[in-house]
C-alpha positions as CSV (number, residue, x, y, z in Angstrom):
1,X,-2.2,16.9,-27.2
2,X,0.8,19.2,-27.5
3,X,3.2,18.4,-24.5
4,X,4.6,21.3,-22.6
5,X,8.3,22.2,-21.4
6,X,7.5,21.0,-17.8
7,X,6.2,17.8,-18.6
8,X,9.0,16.8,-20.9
9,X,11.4,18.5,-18.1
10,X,9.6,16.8,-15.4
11,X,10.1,13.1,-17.5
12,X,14.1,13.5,-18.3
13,X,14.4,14.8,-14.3
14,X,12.2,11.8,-13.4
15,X,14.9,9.6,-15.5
16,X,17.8,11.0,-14.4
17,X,16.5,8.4,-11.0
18,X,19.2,5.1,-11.5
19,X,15.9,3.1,-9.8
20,X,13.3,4.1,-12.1
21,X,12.5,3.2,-15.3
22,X,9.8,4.3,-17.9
23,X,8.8,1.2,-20.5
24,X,6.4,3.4,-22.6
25,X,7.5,6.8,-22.7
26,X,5.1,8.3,-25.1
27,X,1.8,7.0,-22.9
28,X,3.5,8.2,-19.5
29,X,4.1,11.4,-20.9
30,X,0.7,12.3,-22.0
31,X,-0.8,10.8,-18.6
32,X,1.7,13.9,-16.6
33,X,0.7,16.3,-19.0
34,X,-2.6,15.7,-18.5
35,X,-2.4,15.4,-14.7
36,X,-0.4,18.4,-14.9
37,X,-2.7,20.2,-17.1
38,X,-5.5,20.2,-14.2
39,X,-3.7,20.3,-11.4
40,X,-3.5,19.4,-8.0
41,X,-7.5,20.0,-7.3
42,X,-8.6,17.4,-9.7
43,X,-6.1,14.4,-8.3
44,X,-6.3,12.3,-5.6
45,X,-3.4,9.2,-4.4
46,X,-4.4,5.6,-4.2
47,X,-2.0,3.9,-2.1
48,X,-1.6,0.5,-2.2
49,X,0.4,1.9,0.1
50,X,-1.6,5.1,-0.8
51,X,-6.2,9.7,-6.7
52,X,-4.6,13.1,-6.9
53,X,-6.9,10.2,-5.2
54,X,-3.8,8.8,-3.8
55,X,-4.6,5.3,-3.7
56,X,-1.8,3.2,-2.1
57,X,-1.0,-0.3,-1.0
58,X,0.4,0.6,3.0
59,X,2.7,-3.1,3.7
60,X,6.0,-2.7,1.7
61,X,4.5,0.7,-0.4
62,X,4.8,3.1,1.9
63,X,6.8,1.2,4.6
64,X,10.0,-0.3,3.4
65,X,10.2,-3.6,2.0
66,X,13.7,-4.7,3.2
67,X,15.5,-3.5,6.7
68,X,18.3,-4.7,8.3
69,X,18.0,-7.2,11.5
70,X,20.4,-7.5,14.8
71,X,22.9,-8.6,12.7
72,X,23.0,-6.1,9.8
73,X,21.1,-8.9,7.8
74,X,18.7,-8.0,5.1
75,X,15.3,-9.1,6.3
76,X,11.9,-8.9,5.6
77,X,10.5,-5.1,7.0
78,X,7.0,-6.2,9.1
79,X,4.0,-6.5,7.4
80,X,0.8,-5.5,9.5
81,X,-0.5,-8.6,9.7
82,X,3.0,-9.8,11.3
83,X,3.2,-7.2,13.8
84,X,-0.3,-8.9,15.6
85,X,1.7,-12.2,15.0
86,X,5.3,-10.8,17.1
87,X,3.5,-9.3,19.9
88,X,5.0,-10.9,22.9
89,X,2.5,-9.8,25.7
90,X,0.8,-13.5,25.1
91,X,1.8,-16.1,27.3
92,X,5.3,-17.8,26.4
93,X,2.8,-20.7,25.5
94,X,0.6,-19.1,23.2
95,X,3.1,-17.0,21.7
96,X,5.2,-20.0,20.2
97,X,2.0,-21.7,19.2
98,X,0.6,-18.3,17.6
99,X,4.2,-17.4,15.9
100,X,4.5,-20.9,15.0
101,X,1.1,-20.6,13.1
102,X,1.9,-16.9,11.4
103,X,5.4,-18.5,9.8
104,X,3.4,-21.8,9.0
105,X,0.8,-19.8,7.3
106,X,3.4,-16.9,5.5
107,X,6.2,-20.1,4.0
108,X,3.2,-21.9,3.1
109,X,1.2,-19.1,1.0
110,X,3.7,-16.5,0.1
111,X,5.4,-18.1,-2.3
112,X,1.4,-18.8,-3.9
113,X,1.3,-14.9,-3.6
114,X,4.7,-14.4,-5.9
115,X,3.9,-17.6,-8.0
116,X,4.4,-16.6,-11.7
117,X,3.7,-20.5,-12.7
118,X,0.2,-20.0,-11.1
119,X,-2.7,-17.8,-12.6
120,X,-4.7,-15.4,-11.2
121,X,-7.8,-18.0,-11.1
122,X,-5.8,-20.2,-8.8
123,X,-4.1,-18.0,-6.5
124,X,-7.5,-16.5,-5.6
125,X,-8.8,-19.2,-3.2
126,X,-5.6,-19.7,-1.8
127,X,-5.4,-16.0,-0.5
128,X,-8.9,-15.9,0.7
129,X,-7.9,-19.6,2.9
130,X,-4.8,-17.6,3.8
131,X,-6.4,-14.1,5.6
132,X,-9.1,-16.2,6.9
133,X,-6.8,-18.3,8.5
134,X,-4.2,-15.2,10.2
135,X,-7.3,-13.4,11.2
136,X,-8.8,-16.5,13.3
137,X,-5.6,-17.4,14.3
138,X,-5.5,-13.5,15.8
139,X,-8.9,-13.7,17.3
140,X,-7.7,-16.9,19.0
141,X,-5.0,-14.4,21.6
142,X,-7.9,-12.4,23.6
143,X,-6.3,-9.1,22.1
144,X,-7.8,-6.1,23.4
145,X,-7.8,-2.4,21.9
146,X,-5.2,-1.3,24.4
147,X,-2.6,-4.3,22.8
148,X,-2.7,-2.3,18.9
149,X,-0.6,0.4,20.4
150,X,1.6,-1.9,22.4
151,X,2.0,-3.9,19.2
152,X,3.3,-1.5,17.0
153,X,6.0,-0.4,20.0
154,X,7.2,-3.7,19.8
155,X,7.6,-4.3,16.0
156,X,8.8,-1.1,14.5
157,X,7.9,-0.6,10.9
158,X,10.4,1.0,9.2
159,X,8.7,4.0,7.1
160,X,10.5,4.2,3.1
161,X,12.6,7.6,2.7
162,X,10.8,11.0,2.1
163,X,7.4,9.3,3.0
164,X,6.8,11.9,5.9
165,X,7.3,14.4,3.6
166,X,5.0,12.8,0.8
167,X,2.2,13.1,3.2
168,X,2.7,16.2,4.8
169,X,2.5,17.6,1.2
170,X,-0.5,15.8,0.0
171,X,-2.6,17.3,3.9
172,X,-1.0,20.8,3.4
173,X,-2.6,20.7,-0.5
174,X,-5.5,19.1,0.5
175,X,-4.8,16.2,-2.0
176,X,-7.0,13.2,-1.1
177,X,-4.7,10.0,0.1
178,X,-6.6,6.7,-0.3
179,X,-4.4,3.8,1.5
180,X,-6.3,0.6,0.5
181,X,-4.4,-2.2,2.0
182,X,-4.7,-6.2,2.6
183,X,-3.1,-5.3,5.7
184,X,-5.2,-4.7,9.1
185,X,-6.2,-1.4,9.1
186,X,-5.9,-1.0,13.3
187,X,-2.5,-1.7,13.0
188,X,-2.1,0.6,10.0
189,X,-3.5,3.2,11.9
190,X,-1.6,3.1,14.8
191,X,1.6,2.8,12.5
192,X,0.9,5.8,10.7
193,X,-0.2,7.7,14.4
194,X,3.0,6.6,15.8
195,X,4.9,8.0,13.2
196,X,2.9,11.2,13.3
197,X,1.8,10.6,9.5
198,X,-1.7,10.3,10.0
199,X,-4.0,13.5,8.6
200,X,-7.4,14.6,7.9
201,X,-7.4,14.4,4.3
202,X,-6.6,10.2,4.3
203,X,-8.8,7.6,4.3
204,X,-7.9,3.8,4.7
205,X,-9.6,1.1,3.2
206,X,-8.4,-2.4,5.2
207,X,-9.4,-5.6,7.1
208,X,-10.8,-4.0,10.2
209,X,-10.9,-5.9,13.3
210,X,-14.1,-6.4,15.7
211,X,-14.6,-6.3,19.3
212,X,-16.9,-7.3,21.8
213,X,-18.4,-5.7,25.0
214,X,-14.9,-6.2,26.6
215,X,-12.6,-4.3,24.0
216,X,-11.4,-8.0,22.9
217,X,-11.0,-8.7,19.0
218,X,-13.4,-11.5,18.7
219,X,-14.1,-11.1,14.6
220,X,-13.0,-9.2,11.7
221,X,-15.5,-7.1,9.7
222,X,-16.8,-8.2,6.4
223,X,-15.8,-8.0,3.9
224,X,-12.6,-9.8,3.6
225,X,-9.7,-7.7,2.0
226,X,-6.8,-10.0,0.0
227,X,-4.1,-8.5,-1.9
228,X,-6.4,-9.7,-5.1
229,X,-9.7,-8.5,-4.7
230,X,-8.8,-5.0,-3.9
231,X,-10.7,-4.1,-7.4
232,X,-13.8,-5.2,-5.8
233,X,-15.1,-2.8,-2.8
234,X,-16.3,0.8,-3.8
235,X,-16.1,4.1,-2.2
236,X,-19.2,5.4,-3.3
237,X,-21.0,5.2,0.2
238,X,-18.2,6.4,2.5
239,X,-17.4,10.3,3.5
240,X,-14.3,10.2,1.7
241,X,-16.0,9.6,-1.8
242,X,-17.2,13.3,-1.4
243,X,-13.9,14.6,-1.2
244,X,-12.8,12.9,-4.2
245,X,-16.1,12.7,-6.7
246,X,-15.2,15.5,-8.7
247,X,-11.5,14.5,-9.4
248,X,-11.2,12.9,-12.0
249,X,-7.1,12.1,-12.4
250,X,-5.5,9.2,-10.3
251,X,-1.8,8.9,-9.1
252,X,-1.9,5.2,-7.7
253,X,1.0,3.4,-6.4
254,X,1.6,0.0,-5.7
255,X,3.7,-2.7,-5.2
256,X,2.4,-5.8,-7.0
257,X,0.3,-7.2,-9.8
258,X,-3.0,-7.2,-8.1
259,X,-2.5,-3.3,-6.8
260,X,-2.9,-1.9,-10.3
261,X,-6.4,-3.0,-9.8
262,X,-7.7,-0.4,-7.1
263,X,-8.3,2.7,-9.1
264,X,-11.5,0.3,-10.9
265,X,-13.4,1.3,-8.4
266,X,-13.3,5.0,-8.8
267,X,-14.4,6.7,-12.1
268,X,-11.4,8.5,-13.3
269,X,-9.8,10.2,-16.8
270,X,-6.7,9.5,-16.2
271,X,-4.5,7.1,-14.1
272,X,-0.7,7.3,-13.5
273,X,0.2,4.0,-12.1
274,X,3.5,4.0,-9.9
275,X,4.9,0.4,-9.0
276,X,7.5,-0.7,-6.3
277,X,9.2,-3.4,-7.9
278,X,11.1,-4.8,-4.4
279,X,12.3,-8.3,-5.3
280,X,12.9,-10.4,-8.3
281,X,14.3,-7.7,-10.5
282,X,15.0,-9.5,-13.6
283,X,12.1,-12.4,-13.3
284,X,9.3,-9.5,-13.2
285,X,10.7,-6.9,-14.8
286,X,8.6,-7.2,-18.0
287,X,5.1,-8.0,-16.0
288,X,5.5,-4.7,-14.1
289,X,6.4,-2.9,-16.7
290,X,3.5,-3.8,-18.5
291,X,0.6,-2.7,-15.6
292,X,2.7,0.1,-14.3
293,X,4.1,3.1,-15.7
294,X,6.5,4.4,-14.1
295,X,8.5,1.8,-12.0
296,X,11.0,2.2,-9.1
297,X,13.2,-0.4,-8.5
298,X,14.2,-2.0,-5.1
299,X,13.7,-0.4,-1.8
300,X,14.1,3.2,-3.0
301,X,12.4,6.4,-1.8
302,X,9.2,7.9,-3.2
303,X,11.4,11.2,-4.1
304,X,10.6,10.3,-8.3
305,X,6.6,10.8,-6.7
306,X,7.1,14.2,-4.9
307,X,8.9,15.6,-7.8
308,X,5.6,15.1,-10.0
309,X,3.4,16.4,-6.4
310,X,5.8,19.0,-6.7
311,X,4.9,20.3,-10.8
312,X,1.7,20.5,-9.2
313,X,0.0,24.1,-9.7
């Protein structure tokens, strides 16, 4: 395929970026010149935060991965999961014992998560005894409907630069916005409502939590999302597959090994993978650049993505 001025503009602008990098230049280029080539009404985003399907990964894709704390300290930006785990309208009892339990839980299996000594085979179990474990630990607090909102006040997640703007784009073009997440999708909701970020043309794909007669969370739907067995659930039988059937190029971005994963389940031509490569620079630097390809580096914006939303026709 013969590439055109815009893509090979569109790649030297796209490395002009100090955070992003491009391992295989020739394959990258012919995936934008293809996505290019049909334009925006045959792509959807998978987000993992978010396929011309967006498809994306929401926790520390399209929220930031690092903010600052009280102190101007670099911490940890909330995950979903840890916003149900900070809410302080428990009792001063069963909010040490539940925070105590979150932060036993997240020191215990993170570093699994990260592992690079452990395979994929092994960290599988581990993740599923992890989310089983936070959501019971959850349904344990009487938490009603009326506590998501209240939740998400109290533990501001901080949204990554230009993200706003990303998805004000993608519901102005009508671009399909998958947000598959390991994440709760309640509290995903909420986080994108609060932020005025949620539109018609998203969909999100998430551990959902269930409620009784009373309003109060007293199980989590099956099935059981983990950050890696995201390749597993299809689309097929929801509304949004309609919206996305017919297009058959996939921006998806992500922000670890198991997110490049998600775009299995949706029969595609082509699919531009975008990684977030927050922590451990040098240590994963040639793994991601192997699965993804184009990477951004640290907690930078998503600007390198709405310049290619932008070439768009």
């Amino acid at each position: 395929m013969m590439t055109t001025p815009l893509t090979l503009d569109l790649v030297n602008d796209l490395l002009l970026e100090q955070s992003l990098r491009i391992a295989n230049k020739d394959s990258t280029i012919q995936k934008l010149e293809n996505i290019l080539k049909h334009g925006r009404k045959n792509v959807h985003f998978i987000c993992v935060t978010m396929k011309y399907v967006l498809v994306s990964d929401f926790d520390m894709t399209l929220s930031r991965h690092w903010v600052k704390d009280e102190d101007g300290k670099p911490v940890r930006n909330h995950s979903t999961h840890a916003v149900l785990g900070k809410y302080k309208r428990l009792s001063p009892e069963h909010f040490i014992q539940f925070h105590a339990e979150t932060q036993r839980l997240y020191n215990h299996y993170y570093p699994i998560e990260i592992s690079q000594s452990l395979t994929f085979e092994q960290k599988v179990p581990e993740m599923i005894s992890w989310w089983n474990q936070a959501h019971n630990a959850i349904i344990g607090q009487n938490i009603t409907k009326e506590d998501i909102a209240l939740m998400v006040q109290q533990s501001y997640i901080e949204m990554r630069p230009d993200v706003e703007h990303f998805l004000k784009l993608c519901s102005n073009e009508a671009i399909p916005l998958l947000v598959f997440s390991a994440g709760v999708s309640d509290v995903i909701h909420e986080v994108l409502k609060s932020h005025g970020m949620l539109f018609d043309n998203m969909h999100i794909v998430s551990n959902q939590m269930g409620w009784n007669e009373n309003s109060v969370c007293d199980h989590f739907v099956d099935p059981l999302i983990h950050v890696f067995n995201k390749s597993e659930f299809s689309l097929e039988n929801t509304a949004y597959y309609d919206t996305i059937k017919d297009r058959t190029n996939v921006i998806l971005v992500g922000d670890s090994v198991g997110d490049v994963l998600m775009s299995q389940g949706v029969q595609h031509d082509t699919c531009l993978n975008i990684g977030f490569l927050n922590h451990d620079i040098d240590d994963l630097y040639e793994k991601y650049s192997k699965l993804y390809d184009i990477l951004i580096l640290g907690d930078s914006s998503i600007k390198p993505i709405m310049k290619i939303l932008e070439k768009l026709q």
